[in-house]
C-alpha positions in Angstrom: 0.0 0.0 0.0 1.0 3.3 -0.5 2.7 5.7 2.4 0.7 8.6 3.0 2.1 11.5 4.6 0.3 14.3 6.0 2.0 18.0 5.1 0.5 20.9 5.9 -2.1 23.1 4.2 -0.5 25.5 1.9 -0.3 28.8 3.7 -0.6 30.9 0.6 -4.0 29.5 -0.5 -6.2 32.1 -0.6 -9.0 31.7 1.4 -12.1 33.8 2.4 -11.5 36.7 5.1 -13.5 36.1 8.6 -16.4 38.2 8.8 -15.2 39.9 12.5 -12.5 40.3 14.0 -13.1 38.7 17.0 -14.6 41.0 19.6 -16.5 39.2 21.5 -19.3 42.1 22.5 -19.8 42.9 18.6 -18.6 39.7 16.8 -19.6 40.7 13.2 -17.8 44.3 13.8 -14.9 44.9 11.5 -13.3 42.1 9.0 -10.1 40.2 8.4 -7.9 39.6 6.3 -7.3 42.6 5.2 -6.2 46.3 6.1 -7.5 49.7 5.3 -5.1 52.5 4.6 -7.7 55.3 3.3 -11.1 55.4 2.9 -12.4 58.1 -0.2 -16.6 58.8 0.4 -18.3 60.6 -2.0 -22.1 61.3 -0.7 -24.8 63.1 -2.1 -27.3 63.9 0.3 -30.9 65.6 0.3 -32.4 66.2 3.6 -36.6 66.6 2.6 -35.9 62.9 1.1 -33.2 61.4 3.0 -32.2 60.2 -0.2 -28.7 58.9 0.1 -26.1 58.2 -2.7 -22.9 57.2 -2.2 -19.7 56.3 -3.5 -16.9 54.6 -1.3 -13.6 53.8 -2.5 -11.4 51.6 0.1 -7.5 51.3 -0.3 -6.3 48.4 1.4 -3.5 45.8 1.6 -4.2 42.3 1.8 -2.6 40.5 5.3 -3.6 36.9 4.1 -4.4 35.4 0.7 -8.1 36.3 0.0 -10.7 34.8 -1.9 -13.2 36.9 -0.7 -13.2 39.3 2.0 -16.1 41.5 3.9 -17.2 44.6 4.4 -20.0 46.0 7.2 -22.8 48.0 5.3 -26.0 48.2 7.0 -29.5 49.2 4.3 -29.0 50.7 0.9 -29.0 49.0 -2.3 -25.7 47.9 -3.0 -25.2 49.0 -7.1 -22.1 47.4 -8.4 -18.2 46.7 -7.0 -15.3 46.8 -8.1 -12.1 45.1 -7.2 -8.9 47.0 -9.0 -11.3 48.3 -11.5 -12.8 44.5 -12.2 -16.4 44.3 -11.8 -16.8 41.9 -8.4 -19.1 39.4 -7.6 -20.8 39.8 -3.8 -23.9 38.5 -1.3 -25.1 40.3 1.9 -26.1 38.4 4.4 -27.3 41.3 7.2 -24.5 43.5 7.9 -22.2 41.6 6.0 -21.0 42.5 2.4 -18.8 39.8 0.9 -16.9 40.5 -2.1 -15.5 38.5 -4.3 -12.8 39.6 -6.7 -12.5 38.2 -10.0 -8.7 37.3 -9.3 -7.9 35.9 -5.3 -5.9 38.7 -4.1 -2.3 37.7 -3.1 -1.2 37.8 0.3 0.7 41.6 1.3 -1.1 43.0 -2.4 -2.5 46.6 -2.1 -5.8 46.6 -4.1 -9.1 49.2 -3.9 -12.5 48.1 -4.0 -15.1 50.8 -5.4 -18.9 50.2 -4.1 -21.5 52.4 -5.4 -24.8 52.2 -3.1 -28.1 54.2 -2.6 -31.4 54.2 -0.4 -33.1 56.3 1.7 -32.1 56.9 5.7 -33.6 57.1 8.7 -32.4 56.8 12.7 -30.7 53.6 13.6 -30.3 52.9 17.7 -27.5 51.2 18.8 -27.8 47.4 20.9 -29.2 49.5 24.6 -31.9 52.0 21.7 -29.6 54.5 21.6 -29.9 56.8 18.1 -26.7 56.3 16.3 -25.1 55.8 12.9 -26.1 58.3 10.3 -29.4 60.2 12.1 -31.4 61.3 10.0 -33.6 64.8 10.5 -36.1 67.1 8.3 -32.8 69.7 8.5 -29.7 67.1 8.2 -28.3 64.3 9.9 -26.8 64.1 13.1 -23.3 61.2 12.3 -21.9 60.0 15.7 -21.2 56.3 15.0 -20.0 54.5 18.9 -19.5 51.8 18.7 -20.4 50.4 15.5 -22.7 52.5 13.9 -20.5 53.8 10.6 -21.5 51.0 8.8 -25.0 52.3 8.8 -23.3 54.7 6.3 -20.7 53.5 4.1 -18.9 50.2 3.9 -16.5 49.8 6.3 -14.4 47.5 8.2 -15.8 48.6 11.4 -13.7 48.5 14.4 -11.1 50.7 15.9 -7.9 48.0 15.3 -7.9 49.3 11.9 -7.4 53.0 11.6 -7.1 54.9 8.2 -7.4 58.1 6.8 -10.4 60.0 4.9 -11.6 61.9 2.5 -14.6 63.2 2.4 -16.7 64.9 -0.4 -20.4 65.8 0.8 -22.8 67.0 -1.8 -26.0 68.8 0.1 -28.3 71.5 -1.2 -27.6 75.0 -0.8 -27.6 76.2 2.4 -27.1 73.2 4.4 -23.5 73.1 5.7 -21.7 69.7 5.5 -18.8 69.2 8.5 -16.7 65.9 8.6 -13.1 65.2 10.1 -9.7 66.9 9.4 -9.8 70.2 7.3 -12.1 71.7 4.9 -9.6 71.7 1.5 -12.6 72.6 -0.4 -16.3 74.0 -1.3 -18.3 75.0 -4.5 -21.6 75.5 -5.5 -23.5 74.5 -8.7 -27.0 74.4 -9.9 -28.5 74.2 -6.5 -25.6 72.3 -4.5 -23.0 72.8 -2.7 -19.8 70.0 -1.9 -17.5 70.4 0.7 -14.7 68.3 0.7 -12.7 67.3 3.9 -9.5 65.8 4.3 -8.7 63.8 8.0 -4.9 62.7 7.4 -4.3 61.5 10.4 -5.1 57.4 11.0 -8.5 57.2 12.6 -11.1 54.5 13.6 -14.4 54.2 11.8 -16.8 55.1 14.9 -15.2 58.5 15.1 -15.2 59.8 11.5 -18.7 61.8 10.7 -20.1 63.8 8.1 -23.0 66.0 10.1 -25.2 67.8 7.8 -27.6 71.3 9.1 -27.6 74.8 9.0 -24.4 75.6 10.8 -21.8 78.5 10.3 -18.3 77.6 10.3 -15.7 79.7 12.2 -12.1 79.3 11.5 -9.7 80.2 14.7 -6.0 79.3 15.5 -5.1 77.3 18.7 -1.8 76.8 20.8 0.9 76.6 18.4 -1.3 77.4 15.2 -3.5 74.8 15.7 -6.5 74.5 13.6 -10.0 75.2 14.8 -13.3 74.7 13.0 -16.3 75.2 14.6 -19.6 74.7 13.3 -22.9 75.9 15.2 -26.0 75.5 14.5 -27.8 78.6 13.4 -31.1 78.0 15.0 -29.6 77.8 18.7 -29.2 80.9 20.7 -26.4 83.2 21.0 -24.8 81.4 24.2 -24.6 78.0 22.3 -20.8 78.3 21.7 -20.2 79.3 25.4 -19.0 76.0 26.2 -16.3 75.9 23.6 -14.8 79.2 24.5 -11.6 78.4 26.2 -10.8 75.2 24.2 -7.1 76.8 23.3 -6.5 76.9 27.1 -7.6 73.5 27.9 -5.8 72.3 24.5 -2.9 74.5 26.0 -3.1 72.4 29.5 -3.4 68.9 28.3 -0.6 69.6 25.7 1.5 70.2 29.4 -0.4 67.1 31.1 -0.9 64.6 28.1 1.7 65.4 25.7 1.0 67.0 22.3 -2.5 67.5 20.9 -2.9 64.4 18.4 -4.2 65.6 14.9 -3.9 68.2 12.3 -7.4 70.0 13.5 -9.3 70.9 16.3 -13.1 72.0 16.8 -16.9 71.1 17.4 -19.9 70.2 15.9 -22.8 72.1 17.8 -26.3 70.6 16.7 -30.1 71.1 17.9 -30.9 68.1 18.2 -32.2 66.9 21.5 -33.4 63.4 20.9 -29.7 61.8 20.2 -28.7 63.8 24.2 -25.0 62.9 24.3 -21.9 64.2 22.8 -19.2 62.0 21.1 -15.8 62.7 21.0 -15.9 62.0 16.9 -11.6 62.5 15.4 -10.3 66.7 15.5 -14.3 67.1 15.7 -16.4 66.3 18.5 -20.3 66.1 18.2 -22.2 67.5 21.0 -26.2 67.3 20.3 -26.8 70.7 22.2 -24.6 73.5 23.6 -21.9 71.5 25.3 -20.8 72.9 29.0 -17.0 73.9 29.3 -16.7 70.0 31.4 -18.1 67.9 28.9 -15.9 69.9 26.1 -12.7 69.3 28.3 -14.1 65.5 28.4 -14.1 64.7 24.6 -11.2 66.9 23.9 -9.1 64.7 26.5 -10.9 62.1 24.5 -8.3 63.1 21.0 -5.6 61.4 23.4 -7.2 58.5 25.1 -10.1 57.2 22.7 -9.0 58.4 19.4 -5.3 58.3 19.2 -4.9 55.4 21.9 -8.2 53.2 21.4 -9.3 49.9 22.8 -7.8 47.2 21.6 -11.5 45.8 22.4 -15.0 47.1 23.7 -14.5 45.6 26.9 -11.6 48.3 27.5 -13.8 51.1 27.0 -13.1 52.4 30.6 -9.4 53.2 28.9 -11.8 55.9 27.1 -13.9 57.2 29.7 -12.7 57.0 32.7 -9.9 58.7 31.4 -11.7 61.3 30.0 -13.9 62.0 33.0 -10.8 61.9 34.4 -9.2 64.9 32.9 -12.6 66.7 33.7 -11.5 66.5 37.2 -7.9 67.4 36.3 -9.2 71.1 34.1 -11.3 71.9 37.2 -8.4 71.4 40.0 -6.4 73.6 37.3 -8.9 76.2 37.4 -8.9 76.5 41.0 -12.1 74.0 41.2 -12.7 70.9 43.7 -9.5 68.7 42.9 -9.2 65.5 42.0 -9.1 64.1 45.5 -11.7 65.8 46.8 -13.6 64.2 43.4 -12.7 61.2 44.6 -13.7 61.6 48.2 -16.9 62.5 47.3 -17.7 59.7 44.9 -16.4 57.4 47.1 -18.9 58.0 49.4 -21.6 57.0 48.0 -23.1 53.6 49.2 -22.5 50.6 48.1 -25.8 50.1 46.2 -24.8 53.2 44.1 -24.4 52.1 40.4 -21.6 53.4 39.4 -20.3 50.1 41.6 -22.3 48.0 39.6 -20.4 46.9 37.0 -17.0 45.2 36.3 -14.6 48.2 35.0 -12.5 46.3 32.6 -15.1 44.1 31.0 -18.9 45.6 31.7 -20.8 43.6 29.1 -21.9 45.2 25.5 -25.0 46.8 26.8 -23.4 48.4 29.4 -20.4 50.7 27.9 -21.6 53.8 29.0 -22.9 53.2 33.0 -21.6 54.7 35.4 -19.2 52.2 36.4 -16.8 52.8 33.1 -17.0 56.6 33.3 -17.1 57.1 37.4 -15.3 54.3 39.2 -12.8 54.3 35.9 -11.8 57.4 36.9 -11.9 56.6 40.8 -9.6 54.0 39.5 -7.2 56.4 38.2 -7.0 58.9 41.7 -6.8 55.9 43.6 -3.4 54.6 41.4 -2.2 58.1 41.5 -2.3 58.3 45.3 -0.6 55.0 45.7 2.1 55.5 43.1 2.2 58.9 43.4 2.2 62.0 40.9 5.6 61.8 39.7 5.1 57.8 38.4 1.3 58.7 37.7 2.1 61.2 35.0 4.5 59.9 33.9 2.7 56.8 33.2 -0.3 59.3 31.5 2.6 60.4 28.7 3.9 57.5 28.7 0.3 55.1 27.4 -0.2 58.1 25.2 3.6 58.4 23.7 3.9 54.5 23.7 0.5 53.7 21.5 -0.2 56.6 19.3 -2.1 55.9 16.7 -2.8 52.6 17.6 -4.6 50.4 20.1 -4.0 48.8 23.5 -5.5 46.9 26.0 -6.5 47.0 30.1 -3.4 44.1 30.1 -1.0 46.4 28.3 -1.8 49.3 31.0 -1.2 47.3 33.8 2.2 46.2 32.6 3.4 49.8 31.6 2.1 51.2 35.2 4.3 48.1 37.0 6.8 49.2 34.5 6.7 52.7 35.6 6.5 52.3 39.3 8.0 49.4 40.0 5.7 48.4 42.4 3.4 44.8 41.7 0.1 46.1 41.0 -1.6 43.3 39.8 -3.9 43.0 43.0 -4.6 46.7 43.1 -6.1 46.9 39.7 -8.1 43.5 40.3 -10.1 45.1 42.9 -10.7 48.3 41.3 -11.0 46.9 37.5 -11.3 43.9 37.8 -14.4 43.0 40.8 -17.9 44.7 40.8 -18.3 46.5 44.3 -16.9 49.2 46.2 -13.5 48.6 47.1 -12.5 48.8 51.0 -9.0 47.9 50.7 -6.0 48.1 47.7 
């Protein structure tokens, strides 16, 4: 009889991409196999219809052999794709757009994929009913897309491991204002339309680009060392709407001194009427605040451009990394400005009885539905004053420049924090961050 002999399966075989990347809170969020280096929209938008067309052109490199690959793309009619200008084959199966090239796609290749889609939109809600996504109104649309709500507008690979930059080129009627991330490079008008292009250069994750549409104004300013700023407010809120935004230079100016340098090429806001959405999202150089932000909640998604959008969660789970860091910095802008400090923030939290919610939940892994309690924001940042007073401020700042400087641009985990802060202190903090992070209750001892 013949000797058979078992070898292995050829590596470079191309094979289909997996439809997730393995998050277990959103496990059809983002794709593999592949990764995106920019992302070109082209949308036409008209608000009395919310008729929707759009044009998405994806530049990515292939990190396996691929027979097929996915995309996320919620609604719309899907036109036609292409694959390096070759007219693709693909199937949707919900939120899942597999393409299929005419030619597999070698492992390490660079190829684009064009897909040209239309429909009508409307107001998605995330898992917990929150409005997300592209939200649509009789004026514009209100774009804040945490945690995977950008699919509900273009094709995306949507999570935050892979980052890329945009351009953006929104066609709306005259008068309406279109505001997305990065810079405005350019606007005309024609027969009853107006496009506004925007270019974000630096890499970003798909839940914080947007492209808000309304009757705003823009206002151009420079911040601490020429910085950028846009600003766009709505022209049917009152006169005090922008209060909130009016010492963003200074609390650039402090963070820059805290943090390390401001991120991204641009700075500003996006102030909008709407009341239903009621929360404010830290979206890239542009955050989107659903009514006149107060001057806490804009030093909240401003520290947000550090910890969020330039460091982001390796995985949903590590959301506190986000917000408790954030409502962190709240606490450090009002010590600065001669406010309660942080300590006395904490003292006061801390007292709160052990029923309160913000002990609810588990920090460092609070469950999908449950990204934004109280727990991630509150006791994340309790978290953080409790690890500055035990390894003091020189090791605790130094360990805030440090996660910054170390994963710009990039992701990281709850682990990878730990590690850097043993790193930094030299002190074994394992058990310390197991009862703050890592067990639901109020802590008596660390």
């Amino acid at each position: 009889m013949a000797l058979l002999i078992a070898t292995p399966a050829d590596a470079s075989a191309a094979r289909p991409g997996a439809p997730g990347v393995g998050d277990a809170y959103f496990p059809l969020a983002g794709n593999g196999g592949y990764d995106v280096r920019h992302y070109d929209l082209d949308i036409r938008y008209t608000p009395a219809t919310k008729a929707f067309v759009g044009v998405t052109s994806i530049s990515a490199r292939a990190e396996q052999a691929l027979s097929s690959f996915n995309l996320d793309l919620r609604g719309f009619t899907v036109r036609s794709i292409t694959v390096d200008g070759r007219a693709a084959a693909f199937t949707r199966d919900g939120q899942e757009l597999t393409v299929t090239p005419r030619r597999d796609l070698r492992r390490g290749a660079d190829f684009t994929v064009v897909v040209r889609y239309d429909g009508t939109t409307g107001q998605p809600t995330d898992n917990t009913d929150a409005l997300y996504g592209w939200v649509s109104y009789a004026d514009g649309a209100f774009v804040a897309n945490e945690p995977e709500g950008a699919s509900t507008w273009y094709p995306v690979n949507d999570h935050q491991t892979d980052k890329a930059t945009y351009d953006f080129t929104i066609t709306v009627p005259d008068g309406k204002t279109a505001v997305a991330n990065g810079e405005l490079v350019g606007r005309r008008s024609s027969r009853g339309w107006t496009t506004f292009k925007w270019h974000a250069r630096d890499p970003m994750a798909s839940y914080l680009s947007t492209a808000s549409i309304g009757d705003y104004d823009l206002r151009f300013s420079r911040g601490p060392n020429g910085l950028p700023i846009i600003d766009a407010v709505d022209r049917d809120l009152p006169d005090t709407a922008d209060d909130g935004i009016a010492r963003t230079s200074s609390i650039i100016s402090y963070f820059n001194d805290v943090f390390g340098r401001y991120p991204f090429s641009s700075f500003g806001a996006i102030i909008d009427d709407d009341e239903d959405a009621g929360y404010a999202l830290e979206t890239q150089t542009r955050p989107i605040y659903s009514g006149a932000p107060s001057e806490s909640t804009v030093a909240h998604e401003l520290a947000h451009q550090w910890y969020g959008n330039s460091v982001s969660p390796s995985l949903w789970k590590d959301i506190w990394l986000n917000e408790g860091f954030a409502t962190y910095a709240e606490w450090l802008w009002e010590e600065h400005n001669g406010g309660t400090t942080a300590a006395a923030q904490f003292d006061a939290l801390y007292a709160r009885p052990d029923t309160a919610s913000l002990w609810r939940n588990v920090v460092a892994d609070p469950g999908a539905t449950n990204l934004f309690v109280a727990s991630v924001y509150d006791k994340g940042a309790l978290t953080l004053q409790a690890l500055r007073e035990k390894i003091g401020d020189r090791s605790f700042f130094a360990l805030l420049k440090a996660w910054y400087a170390l994963h710009r641009n990039s992701d990281a985990s709850t682990g990878d924090f730990i590690a850097l802060a043993e790193k930094i202190s030299r002190q074994p903090l394992r058990p310390f961050f197991q009862t703050w992070l890592y067990t639901a209750g109020k802590p008596v001892t660390w």
